[in-house]
Each structure stands twice: as structure tokens, then as C-alpha cells.
FIKOLZA-1660 file (N, C-alpha, C; in steps of 0.1 Angstrom, whole numbers, plus 5000, padded with zeros to 4 digits):
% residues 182
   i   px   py   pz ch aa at
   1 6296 9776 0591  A  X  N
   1 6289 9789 0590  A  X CA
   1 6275 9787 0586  A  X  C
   2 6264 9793 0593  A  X  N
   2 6249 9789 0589  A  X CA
   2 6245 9805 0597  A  X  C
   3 6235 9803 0597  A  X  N
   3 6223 9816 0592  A  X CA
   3 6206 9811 0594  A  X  C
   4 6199 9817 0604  A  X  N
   4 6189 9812 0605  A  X CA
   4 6174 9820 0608  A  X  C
   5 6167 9817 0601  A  X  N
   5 6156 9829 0605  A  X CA
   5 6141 9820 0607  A  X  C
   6 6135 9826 0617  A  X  N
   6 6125 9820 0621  A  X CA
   6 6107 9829 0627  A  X  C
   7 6096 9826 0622  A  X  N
   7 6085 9837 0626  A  X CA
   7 6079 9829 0634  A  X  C
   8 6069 9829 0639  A  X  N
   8 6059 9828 0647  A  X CA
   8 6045 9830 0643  A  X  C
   9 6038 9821 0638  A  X  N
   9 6025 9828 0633  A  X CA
   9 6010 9821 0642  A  X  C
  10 6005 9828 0645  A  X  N
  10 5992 9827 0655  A  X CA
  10 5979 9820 0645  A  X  C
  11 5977 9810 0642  A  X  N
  11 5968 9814 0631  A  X CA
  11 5954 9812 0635  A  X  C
  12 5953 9807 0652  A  X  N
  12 5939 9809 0659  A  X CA
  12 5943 9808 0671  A  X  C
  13 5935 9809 0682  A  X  N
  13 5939 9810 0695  A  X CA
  13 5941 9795 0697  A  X  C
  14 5934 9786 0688  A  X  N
  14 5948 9772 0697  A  X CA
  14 5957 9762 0687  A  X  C
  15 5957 9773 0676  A  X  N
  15 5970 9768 0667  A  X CA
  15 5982 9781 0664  A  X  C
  16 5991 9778 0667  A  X  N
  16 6007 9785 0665  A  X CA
  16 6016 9772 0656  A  X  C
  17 6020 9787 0642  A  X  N
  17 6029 9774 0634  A  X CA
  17 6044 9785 0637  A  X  C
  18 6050 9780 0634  A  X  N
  18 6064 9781 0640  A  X CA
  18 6074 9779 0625  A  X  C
  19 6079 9790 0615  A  X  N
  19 6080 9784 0603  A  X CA
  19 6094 9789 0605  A  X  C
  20 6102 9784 0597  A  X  N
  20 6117 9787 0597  A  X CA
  20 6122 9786 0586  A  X  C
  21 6135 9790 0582  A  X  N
  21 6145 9785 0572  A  X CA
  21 6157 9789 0577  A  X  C
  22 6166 9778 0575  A  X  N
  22 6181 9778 0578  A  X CA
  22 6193 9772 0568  A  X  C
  23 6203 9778 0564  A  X  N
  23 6212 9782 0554  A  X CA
  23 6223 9776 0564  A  X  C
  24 6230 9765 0556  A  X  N
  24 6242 9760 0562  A  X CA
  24 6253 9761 0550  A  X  C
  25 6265 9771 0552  A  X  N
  25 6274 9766 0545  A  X CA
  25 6289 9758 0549  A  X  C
  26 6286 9745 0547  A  X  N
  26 6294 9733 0548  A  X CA
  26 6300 9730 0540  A  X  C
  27 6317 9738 0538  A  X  N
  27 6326 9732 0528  A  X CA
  27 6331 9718 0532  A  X  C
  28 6337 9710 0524  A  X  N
  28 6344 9697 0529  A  X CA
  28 6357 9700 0535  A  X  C
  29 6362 9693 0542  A  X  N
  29 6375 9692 0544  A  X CA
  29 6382 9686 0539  A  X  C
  30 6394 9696 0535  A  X  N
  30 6406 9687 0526  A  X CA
  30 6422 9686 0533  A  X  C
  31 6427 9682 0525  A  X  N
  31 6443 9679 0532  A  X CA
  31 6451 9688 0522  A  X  C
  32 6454 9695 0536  A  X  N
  32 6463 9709 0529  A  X CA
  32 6473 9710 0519  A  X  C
  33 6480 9696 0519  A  X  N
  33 6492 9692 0514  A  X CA
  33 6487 9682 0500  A  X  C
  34 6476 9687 0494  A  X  N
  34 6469 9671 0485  A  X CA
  34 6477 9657 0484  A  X  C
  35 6480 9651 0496  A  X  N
  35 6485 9642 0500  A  X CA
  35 6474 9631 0499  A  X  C
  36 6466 9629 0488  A  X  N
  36 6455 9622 0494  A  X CA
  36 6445 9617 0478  A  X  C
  37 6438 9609 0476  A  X  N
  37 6434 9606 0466  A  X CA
  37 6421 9598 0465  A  X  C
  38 6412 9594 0457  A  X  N
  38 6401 9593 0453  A  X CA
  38 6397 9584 0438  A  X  C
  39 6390 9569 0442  A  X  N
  39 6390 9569 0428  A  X CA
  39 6376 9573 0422  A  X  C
  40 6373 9579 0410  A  X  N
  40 6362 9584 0400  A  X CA
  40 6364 9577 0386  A  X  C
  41 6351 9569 0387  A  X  N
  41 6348 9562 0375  A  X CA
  41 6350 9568 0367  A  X  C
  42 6350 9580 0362  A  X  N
  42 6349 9587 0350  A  X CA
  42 6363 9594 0346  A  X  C
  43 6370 9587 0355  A  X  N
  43 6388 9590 0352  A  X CA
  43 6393 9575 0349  A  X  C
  44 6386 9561 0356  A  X  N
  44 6392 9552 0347  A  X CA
  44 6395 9552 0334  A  X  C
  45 6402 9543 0325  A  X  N
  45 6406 9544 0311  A  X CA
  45 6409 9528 0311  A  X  C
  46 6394 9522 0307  A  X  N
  46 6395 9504 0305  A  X CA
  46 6408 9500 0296  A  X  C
  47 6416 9507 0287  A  X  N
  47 6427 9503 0283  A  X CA
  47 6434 9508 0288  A  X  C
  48 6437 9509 0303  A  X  N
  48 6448 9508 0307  A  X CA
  48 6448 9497 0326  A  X  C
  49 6438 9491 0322  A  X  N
  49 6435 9483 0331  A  X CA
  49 6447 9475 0334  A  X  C
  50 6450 9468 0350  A  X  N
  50 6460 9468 0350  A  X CA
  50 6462 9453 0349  A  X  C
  51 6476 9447 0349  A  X  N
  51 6478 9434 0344  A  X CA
  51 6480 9426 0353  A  X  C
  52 6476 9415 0360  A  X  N
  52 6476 9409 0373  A  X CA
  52 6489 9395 0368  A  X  C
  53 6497 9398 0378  A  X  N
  53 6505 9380 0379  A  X CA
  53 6500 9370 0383  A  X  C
  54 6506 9353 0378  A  X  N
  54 6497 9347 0388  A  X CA
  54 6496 9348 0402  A  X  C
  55 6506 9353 0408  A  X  N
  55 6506 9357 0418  A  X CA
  55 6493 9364 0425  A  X  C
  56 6487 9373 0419  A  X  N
  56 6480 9385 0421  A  X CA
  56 6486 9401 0427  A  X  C
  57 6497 9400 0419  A  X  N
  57 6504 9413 0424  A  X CA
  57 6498 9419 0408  A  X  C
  58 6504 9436 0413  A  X  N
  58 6502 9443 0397  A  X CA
  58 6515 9442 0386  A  X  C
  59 6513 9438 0377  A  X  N
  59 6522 9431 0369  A  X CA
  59 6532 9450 0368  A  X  C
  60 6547 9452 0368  A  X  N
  60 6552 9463 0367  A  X CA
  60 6547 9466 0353  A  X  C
  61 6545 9459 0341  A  X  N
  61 6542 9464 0327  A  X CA
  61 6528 9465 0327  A  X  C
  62 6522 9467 0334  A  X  N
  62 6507 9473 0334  A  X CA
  62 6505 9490 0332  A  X  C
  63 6497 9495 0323  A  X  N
  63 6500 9505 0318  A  X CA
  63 6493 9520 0327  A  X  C
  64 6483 9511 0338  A  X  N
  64 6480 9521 0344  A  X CA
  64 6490 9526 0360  A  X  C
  65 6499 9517 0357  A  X  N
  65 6508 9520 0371  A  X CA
  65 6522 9531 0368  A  X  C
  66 6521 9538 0380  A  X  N
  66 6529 9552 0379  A  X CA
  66 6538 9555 0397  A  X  C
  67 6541 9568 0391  A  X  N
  67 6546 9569 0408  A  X CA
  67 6539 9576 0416  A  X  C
  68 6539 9577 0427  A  X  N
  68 6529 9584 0433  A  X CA
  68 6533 9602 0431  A  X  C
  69 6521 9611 0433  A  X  N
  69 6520 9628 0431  A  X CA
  69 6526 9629 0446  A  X  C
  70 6522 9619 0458  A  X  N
  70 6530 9624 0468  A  X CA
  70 6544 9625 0468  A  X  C
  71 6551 9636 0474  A  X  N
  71 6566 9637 0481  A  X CA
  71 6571 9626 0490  A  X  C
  72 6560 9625 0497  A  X  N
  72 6571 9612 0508  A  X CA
  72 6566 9597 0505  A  X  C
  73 6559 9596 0491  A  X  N
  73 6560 9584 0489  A  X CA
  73 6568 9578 0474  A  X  C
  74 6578 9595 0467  A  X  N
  74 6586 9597 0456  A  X CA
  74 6589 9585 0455  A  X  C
  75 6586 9577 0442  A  X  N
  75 6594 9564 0432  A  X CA
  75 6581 9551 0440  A  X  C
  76 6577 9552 0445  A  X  N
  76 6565 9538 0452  A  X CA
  76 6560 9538 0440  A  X  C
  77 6558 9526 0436  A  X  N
  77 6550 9527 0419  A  X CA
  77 6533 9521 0428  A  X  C
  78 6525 9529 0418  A  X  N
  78 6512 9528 0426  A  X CA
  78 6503 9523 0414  A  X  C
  79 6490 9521 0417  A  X  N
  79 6480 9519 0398  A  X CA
  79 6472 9531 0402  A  X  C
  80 6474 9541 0393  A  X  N
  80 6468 9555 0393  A  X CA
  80 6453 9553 0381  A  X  C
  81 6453 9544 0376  A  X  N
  81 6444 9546 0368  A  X CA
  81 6428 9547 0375  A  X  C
  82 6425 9561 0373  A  X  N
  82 6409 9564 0380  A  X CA
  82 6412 9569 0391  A  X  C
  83 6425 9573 0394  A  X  N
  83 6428 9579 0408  A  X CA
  83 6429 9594 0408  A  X  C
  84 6421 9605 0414  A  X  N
  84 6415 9613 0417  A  X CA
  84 6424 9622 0424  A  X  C
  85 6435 9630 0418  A  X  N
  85 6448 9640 0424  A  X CA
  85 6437 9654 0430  A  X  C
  86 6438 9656 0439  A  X  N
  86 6434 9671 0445  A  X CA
  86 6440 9683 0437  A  X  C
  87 6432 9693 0431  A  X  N
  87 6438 9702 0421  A  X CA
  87 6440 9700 0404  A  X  C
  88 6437 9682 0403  A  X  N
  88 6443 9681 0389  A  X CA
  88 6431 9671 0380  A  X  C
  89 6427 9675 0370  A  X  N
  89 6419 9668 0361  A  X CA
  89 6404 9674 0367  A  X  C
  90 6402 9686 0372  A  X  N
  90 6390 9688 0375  A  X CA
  90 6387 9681 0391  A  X  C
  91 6393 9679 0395  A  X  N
  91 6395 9669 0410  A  X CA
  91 6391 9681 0424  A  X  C
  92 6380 9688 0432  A  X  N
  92 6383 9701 0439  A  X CA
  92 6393 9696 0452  A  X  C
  93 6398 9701 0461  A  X  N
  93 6409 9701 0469  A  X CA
  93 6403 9693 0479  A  X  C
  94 6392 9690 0482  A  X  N
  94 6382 9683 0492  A  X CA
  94 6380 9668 0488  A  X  C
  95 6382 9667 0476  A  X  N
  95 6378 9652 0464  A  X CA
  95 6359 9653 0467  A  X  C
  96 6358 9662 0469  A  X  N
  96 6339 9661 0467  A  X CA
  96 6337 9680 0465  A  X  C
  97 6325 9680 0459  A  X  N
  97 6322 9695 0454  A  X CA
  97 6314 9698 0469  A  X  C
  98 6318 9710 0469  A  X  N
  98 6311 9721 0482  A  X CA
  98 6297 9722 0479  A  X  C
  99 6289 9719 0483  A  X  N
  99 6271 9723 0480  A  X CA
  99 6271 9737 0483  A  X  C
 100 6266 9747 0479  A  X  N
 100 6266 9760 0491  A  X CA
 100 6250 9763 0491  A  X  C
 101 6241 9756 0484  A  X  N
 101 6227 9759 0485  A  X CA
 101 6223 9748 0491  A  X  C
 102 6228 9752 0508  A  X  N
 102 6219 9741 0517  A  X CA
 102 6208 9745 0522  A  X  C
 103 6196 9746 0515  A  X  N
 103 6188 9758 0526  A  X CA
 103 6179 9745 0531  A  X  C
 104 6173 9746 0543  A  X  N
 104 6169 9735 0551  A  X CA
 104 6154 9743 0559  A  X  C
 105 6141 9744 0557  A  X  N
 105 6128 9747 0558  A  X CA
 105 6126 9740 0571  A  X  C
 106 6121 9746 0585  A  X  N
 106 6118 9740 0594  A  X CA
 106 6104 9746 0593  A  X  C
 107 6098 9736 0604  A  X  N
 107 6083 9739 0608  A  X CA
 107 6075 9731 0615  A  X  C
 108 6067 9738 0628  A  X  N
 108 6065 9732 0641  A  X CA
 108 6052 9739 0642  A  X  C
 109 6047 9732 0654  A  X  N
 109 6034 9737 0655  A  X CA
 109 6029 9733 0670  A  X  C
 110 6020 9741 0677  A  X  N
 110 6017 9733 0687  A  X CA
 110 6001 9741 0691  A  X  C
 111 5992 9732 0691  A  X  N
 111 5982 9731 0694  A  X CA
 111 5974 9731 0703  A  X  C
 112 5962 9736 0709  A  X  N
 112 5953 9735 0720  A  X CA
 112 5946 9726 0720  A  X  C
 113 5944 9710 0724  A  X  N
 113 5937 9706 0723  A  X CA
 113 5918 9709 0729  A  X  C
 114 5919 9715 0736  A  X  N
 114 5909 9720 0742  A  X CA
 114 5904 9737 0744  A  X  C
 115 5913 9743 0741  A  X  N
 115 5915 9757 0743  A  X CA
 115 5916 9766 0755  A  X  C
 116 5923 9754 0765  A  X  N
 116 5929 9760 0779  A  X CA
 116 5932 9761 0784  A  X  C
 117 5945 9760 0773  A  X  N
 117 5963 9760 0778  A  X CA
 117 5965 9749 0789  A  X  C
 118 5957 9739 0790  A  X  N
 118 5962 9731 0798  A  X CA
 118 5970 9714 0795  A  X  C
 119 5967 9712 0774  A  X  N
 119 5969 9699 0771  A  X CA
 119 5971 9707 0753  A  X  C
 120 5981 9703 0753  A  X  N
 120 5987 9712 0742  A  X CA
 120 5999 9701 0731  A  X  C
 121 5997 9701 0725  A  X  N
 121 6003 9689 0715  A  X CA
 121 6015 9700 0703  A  X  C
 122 6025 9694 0705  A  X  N
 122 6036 9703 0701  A  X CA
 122 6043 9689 0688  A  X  C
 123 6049 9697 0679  A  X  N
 123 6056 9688 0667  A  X CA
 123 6065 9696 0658  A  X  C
 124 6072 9689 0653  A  X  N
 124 6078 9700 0644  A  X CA
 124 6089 9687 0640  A  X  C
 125 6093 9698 0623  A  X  N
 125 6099 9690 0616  A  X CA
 125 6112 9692 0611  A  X  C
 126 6124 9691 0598  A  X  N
 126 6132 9701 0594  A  X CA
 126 6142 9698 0585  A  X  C
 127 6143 9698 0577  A  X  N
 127 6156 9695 0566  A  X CA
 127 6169 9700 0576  A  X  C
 128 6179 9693 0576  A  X  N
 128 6193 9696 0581  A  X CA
 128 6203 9691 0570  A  X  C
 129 6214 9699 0571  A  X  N
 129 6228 9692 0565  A  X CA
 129 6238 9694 0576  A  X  C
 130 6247 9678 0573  A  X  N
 130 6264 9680 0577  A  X CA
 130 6267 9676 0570  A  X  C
 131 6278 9675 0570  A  X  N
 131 6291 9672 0564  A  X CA
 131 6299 9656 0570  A  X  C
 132 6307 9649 0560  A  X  N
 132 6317 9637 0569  A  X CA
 132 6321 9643 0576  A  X  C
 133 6324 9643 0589  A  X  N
 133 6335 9652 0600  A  X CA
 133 6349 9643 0597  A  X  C
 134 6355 9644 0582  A  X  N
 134 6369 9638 0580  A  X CA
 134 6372 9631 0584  A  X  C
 135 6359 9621 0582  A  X  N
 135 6361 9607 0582  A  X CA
 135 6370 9601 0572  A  X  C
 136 6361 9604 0559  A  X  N
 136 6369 9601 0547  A  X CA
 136 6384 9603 0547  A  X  C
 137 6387 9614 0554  A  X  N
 137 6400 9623 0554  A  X CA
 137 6408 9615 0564  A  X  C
 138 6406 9614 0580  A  X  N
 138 6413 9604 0582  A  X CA
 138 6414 9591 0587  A  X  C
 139 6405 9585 0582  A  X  N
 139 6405 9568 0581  A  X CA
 139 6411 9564 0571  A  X  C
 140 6418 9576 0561  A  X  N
 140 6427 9572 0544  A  X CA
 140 6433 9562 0550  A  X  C
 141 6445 9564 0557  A  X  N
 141 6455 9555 0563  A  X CA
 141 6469 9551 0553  A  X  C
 142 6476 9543 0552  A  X  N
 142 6483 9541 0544  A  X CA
 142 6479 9536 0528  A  X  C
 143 6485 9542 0518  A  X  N
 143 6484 9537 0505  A  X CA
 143 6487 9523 0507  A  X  C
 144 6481 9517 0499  A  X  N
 144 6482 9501 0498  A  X CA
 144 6497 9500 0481  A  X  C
 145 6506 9493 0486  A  X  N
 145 6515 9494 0471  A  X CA
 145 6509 9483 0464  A  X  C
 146 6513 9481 0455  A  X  N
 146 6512 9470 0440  A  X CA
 146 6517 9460 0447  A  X  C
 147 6526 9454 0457  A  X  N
 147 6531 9441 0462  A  X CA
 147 6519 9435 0469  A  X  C
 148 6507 9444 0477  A  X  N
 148 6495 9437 0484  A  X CA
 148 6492 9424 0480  A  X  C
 149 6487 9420 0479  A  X  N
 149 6478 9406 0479  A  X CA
 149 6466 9397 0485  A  X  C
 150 6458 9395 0479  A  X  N
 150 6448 9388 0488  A  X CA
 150 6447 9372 0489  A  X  C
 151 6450 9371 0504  A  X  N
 151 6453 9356 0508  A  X CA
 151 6445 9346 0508  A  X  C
 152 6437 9341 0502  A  X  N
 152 6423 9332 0512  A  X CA
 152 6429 9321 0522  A  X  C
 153 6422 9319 0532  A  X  N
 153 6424 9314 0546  A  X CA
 153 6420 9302 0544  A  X  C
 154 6426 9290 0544  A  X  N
 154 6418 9278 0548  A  X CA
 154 6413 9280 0559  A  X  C
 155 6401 9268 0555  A  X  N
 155 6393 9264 0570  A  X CA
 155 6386 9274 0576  A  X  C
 156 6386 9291 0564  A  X  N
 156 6382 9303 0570  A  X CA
 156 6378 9311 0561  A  X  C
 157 6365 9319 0564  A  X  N
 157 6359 9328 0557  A  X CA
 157 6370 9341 0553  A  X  C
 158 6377 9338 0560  A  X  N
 158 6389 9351 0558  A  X CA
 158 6400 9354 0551  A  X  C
 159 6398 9362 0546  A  X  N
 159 6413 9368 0537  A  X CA
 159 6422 9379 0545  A  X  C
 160 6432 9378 0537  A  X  N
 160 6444 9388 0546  A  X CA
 160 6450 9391 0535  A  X  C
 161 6459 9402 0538  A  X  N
 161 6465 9409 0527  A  X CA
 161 6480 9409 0527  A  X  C
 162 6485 9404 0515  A  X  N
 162 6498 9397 0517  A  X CA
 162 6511 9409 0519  A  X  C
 163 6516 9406 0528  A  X  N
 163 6526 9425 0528  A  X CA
 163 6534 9420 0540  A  X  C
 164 6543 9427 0538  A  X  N
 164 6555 9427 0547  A  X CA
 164 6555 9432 0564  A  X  C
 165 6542 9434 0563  A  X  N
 165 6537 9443 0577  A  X CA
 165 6524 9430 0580  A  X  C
 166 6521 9429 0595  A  X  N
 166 6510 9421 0599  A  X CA
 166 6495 9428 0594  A  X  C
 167 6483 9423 0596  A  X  N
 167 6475 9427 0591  A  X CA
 167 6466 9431 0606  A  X  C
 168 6458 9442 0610  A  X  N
 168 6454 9442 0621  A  X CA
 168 6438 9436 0618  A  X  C
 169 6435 9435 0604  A  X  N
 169 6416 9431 0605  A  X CA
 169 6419 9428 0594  A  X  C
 170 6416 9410 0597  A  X  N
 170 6414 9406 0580  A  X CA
 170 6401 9408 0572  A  X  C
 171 6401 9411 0559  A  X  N
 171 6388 9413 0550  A  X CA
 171 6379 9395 0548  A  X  C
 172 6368 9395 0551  A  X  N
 172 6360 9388 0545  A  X CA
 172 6358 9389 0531  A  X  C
 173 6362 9374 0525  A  X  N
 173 6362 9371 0513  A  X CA
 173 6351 9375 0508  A  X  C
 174 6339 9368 0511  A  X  N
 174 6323 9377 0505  A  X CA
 174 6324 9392 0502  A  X  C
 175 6327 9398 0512  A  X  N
 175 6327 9412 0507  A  X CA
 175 6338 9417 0498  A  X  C
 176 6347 9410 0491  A  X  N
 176 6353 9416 0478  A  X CA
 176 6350 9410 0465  A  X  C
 177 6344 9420 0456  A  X  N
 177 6339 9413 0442  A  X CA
 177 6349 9417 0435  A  X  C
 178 6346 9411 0426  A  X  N
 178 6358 9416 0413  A  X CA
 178 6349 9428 0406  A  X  C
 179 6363 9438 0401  A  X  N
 179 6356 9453 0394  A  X CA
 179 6349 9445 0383  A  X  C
 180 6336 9453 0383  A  X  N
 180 6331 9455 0365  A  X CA
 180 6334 9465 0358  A  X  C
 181 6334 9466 0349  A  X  N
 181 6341 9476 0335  A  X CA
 181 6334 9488 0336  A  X  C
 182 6337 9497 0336  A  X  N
 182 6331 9508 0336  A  X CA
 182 6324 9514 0324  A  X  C
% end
């Protein structure tokens, strides 16, 4: 939904500015069923960090692991700690706050260089907003459970993730750091 208004102002015979403003309201999209989750720093709780095996599974007596708020994943024990429920702890149903003061100022201009309408230099500029088009929303994909694991690859930059299912894209090792403390 947006809204847009625009004038036309003459301000000599070989300049015309073109001024505008446009109002977009772009709520996020959420999942109707809050099937879906988010982590926020500011919901972690460092003592309840979770307890790793040598393995590198999540140890079951780790204090931040629970069952999941979804229905069709009832009794999956998951690590909720800093995880972000749609509707719950101040969380909005979108897992991001709605902006609704998007106002976006355009402004153009086009010029005479000569004053004989025959070579005329035109520009213009403009604040815009969108939105993720539920990207976030559906690239989620499956919850990863506490059994995961990360494999390093001999002879290879690559990690894989240990699970009972094949992996279609292994993660490069470089790109995972260990969390810092919040």
C-alpha cells in the first residue's frame, strides 16, 4: 500500500524541478501459524549457554535446550536459548518491527541548455523502500536438531554437517566462527 504526490514547478523558462513525496506502507511478512523463529541477542541468557560433548553435539543437560513451540515438531528437543517465538517475549508476528513512517522525497529536474527546447538535460533522484520479499520467511527450511554436527573434511576446505540425511552444500570452514558472549 503507498500513496504518492507530486508538483511541477517552473522556476524559469529553462529550468522545471519536479518535486515529490511518496509514503510506502510495507508491513513484513509473517507465518500465519508462528511456525518459525529468530535468534535476538538480547533474549540470550550466558548462563544458560549450552554444553557441548566431545562429540560436538548439545549435551541433553544443557540448560538452554527445550522442546520446540511448534506442533509438528512436539518433543524434538531444540537449544531455544535467544530464540525469538512470534507473539511471545515482545517478539512481533513478522520477527522484525513494521516501519510505517516510510516517507521517501523524490526530485528531478530538467533543464534547457540553450533555451530552445532542442538539448535538454534531465535527472532526478529519490529515497525508496521494500521489504525482504520472504526471503527470510522461506529460505527458514528445516530446524537443524541438537544431533547436527560439524565435520571438517580432510584434504578440504569443507565442512558438512553430521545428520542422518545427506547434506546438499557443504559449509566452508572459514566462514564459521565460534559465538562471542553477548
Amino acid at each position: 500500500m503507498a500513496t504518492y504526490v507530486q508538483d511541477n514547478w517552473r522556476v524559469n523558462r529553462r529550468l522545471t524541478l519536479n518535486l515529490g513525496l511518496r509514503w510506502d506502507g510495507v508491513p513484513h511478512t509473517y507465518e500465519a501459524n508462528n511456525r518459525m523463529g529468530n535468534f535476538y541477542p538480547n533474549l540470550y541468557d550466558p548462563a544458560k549457554a549450552a554444553l557441548l560433548n566431545p562429540d560436538g553435539t548439545i549435551n541433553p543437560a544443557s540448560p538452554g535446550l527445550g522442546t520446540s513451540p511448534n506442533p509438528i515438531l512436539a518433543g524434538v528437543p531444540l537449544y531455544l536459548n535467544g530464540i525469538g517465538i512470534p507473539g511471545q517475549n515482545g517478539v512481533p508476528k513478522g520477527l522484525v518491527d513494521n516501519h510505517w513512517a516510510a516517507f521517501g522525497p523524490r526530485i528531478g529536474f530538467a533543464y534547457d541548455l540553450n533555451g530552445q527546447g532542442k538539448t535538454v538535460v534531465r535527472g532526478g533522484a529519490g529515497m525508496m523502500y521494500e521489504r525482504i520479499q520472504g526471503n527470510d520467511m522461506y529460505d527458514a527450511g528445516p530446524t537443524f536438531r541438537s544431533a547436527y554436527r560439524l565435520i571438517p573434511q580432510r584434504r578440504s576446505r569443507w565442512m558438512i554437517l553430521g545428520s542422518p540425511c545427506p547434506v546438499e552444500r557443504p559449509l566452508r570452514s572459514r566462514s564459521i566462527r565460534p559465538a562471542s558472549p553477548v
